[in-house]
N, C-alpha and C positions, 0 to 999 in steps of 0.2 A: 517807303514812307508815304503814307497817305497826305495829300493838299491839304495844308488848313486854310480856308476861306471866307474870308471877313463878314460873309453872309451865315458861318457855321458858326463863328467867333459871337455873333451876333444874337443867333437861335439861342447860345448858351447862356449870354448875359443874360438874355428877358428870361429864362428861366429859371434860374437862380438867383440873379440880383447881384450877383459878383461883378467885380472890375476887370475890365476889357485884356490885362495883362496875365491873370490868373485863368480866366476862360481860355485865351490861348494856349496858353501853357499845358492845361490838362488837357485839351485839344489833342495838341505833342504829345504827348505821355501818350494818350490813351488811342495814339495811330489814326486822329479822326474818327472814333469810336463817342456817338454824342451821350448815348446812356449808360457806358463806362465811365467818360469823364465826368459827367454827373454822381454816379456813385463813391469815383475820386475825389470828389470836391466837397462832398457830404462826409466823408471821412475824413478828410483835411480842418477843414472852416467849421463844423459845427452846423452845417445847413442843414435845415429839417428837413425838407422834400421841396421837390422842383415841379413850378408847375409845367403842365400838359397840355395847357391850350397852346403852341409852340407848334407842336405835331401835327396838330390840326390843319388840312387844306381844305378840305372839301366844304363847302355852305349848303344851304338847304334848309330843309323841314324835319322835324317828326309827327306824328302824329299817330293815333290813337283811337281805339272802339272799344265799349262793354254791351255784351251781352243783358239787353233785359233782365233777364232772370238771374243775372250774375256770374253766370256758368264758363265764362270764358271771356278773356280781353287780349285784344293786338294792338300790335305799336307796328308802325312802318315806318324806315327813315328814305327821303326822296333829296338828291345830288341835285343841286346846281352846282358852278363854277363861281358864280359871285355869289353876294349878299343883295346885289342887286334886283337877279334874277329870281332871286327865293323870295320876293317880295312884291312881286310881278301875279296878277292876279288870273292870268294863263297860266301858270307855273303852278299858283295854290288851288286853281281848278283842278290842274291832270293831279294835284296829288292828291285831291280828295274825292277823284275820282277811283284812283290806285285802291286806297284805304278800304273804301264801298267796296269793291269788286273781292277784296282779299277777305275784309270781315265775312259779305256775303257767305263766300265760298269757303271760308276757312283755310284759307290756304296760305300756307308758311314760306311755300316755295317762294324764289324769285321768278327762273325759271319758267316753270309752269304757268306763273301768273300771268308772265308777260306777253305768251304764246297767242299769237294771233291780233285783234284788233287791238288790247293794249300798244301793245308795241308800233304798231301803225301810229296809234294816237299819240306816241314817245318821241317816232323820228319826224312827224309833221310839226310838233313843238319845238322841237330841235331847232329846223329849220326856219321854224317862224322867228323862234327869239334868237337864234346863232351862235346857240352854247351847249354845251353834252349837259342831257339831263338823264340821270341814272336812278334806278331803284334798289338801293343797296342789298335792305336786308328785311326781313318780318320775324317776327315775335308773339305768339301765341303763349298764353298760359292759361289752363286749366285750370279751375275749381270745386270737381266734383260737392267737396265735403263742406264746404262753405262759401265762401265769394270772391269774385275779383274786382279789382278797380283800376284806372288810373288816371295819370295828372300827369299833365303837359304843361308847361310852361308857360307863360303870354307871350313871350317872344319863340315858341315852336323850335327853341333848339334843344331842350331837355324836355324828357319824356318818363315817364315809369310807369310799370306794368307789374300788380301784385295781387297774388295768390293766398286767400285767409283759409284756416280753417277755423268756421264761426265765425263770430261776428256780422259786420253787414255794410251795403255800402256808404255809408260815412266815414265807417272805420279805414276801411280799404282804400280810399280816395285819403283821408288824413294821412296812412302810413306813406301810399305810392308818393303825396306831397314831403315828405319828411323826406324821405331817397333821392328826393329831386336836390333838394337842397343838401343834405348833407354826406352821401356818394359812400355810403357803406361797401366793402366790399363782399362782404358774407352777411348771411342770418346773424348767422351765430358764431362767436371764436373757433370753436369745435371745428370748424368748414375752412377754416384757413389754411394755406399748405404750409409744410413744415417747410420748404425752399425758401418763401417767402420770410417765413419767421426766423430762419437761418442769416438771409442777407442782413435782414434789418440789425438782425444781433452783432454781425457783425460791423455793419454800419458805426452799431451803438456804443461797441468796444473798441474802436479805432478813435472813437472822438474820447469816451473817457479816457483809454489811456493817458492821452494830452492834459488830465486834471496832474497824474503826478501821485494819485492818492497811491496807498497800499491795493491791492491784489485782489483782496477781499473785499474791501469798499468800491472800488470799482467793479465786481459782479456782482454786488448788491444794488450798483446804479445802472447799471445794462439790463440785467432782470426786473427794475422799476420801470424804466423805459420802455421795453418789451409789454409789459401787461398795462401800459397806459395805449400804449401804437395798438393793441389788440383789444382794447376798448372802443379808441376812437374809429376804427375800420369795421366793428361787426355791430350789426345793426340793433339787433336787441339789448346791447349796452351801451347806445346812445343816447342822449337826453332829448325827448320831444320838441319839433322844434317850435310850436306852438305852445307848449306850456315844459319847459326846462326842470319846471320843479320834479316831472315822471320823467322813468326813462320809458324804451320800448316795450321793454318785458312787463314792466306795472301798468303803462296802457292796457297792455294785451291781456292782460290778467284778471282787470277791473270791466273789461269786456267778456273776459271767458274765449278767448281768441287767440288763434296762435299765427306767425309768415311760415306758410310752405315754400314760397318762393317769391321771386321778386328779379324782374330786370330793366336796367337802368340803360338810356341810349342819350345819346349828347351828339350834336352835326356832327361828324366829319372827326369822330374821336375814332384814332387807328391810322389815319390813313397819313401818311409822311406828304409833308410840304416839300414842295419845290422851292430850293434857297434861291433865291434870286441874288448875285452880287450886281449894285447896283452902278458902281462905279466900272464893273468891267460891261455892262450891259450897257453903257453911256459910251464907252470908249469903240465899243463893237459896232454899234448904230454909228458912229462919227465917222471909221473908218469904214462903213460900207458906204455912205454919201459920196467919199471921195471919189467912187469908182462908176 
């Protein structure tokens, strides 16, 4: 039986908003398992979804290039360890020097990119500011057939990178801003995996149950549910978020424009936090003084 630790008890509450007694509990059940007992407690409670900034440890930047002509845009996201450090104009130097050097070169790699004087330039930052400073990952998209654009964020933690066929960059910068803000996970429903649309059904069928209704009215509110969650996730049936009254596909339409692609990056989204428990982290510093 896996520890449950009031730092794990903790991660769970702020993500769901449940009470301190019930996050434990699914905790137990679920062996210490955090995105099991989430999916446990979404089935239980009626909870819609949990958020994800939770997961999140890593801070930093993203940032972003287009090509003049349109023909191609990169995102790169750059690792600090605080929020301090990402705000450090040494730090927003080497990243927008990173960014230069990748657009130039077009190059996707990490890798590759970092080979030789970058990297030099990486572990002399390191050392100057006293924190690991990392280059995750890059993101190129293509747009032969029409344009790319994107839109970062003013606080440089969300980023997107989108690929038109047609249209132009206005268009392309409105949609990449629309992805920032509202986190589509596909184009198009069609792009959805059936796993995905399986858990959620299930999800959705566990909480109806709990109505009590007949058999049949409850797969008529699972299958509602279902094609609103596959509304609200695919981008082209979402409502503009600059004018609500279109969705994506009647923008796109009204342009003569279609998304070939689209990628979206957030600091430090993926990468697992270190729990700190804070009360044993106090008692551990006390007991080493003693000695």
């Amino acid at each position: 039986m896996a520890e449950i630790t009031a730092g794990m008890v903790k991660e769970l509450r702020e993500r769901t908003g449940l009470g301190m007694m019930d996050c434990k509990k699914a905790l137990v059940e679920s062996n210490g398992d955090l995105e099991k007992a989430i999916e446990d407690l979404r089935k239980a409670s009626g909870l819609k979804a949990a958020k994800k900034a939770g997961r999140t440890a890593a801070e930093g930047v993203v940032m972003s290039r287009v090509a003049e002509d349109g023909s191609y845009a990169m995102m790169v996201e750059i690792n600090s360890e605080t929020d301090f450090v990402a705000r450090d104009q040494n730090f927003l130097g080497f990243a927008n020097n990173i960014v230069d050097k990748a657009f130039a070169s077009k190059q996707s790699s990490v890798e590759a990119l970092m080979a030789g004087e970058l990297e030099s330039a990486r572990e002399a930052l390191v050392q100057k500011i006293g924190e690991n400073i990392s280059v995750r990952r890059i993101q190129i998209v293509d747009a032969p057939d029409g344009v790319a654009g994107s839109y970062v964020h003013s606080n440089n933690r969300i980023s997107v990178v989108v690929a038109l066929k047609g249209g132009d960059a206005v268009l392309a910068r409105d949609i990449a801003m629309h992805i920032a803000a509202a986190n589509p996970l596909v184009v198009r429903s069609a792009d959805l995996s059936q796993v995905l649309l399986d858990k959620e059904r299930e999800i959705y069928t566990a909480q109806a149950a709990e109505s009590g209704k007949p058999a049949d009215i409850v797969a008529k509110m699972v299958e509602g549910r279902v094609r609103k969650y596959v509304a609200e996730v695919s981008l082209l049936e979402q409502q503009f978020v600059k004018d609500p009254e279109l969705t994506i596909t009647a923008l796109l339409k009204k342009a003569g424009a279609d998304v070939v692609s689209f990628v979206r990056y957030e600091v430090g989204e993926g990468i697992e936090k270190e729990v700190v428990d804070f009360a044993e982290e106090v008692k551990a510093q006390a007991a080493a003084a003693k000695h």
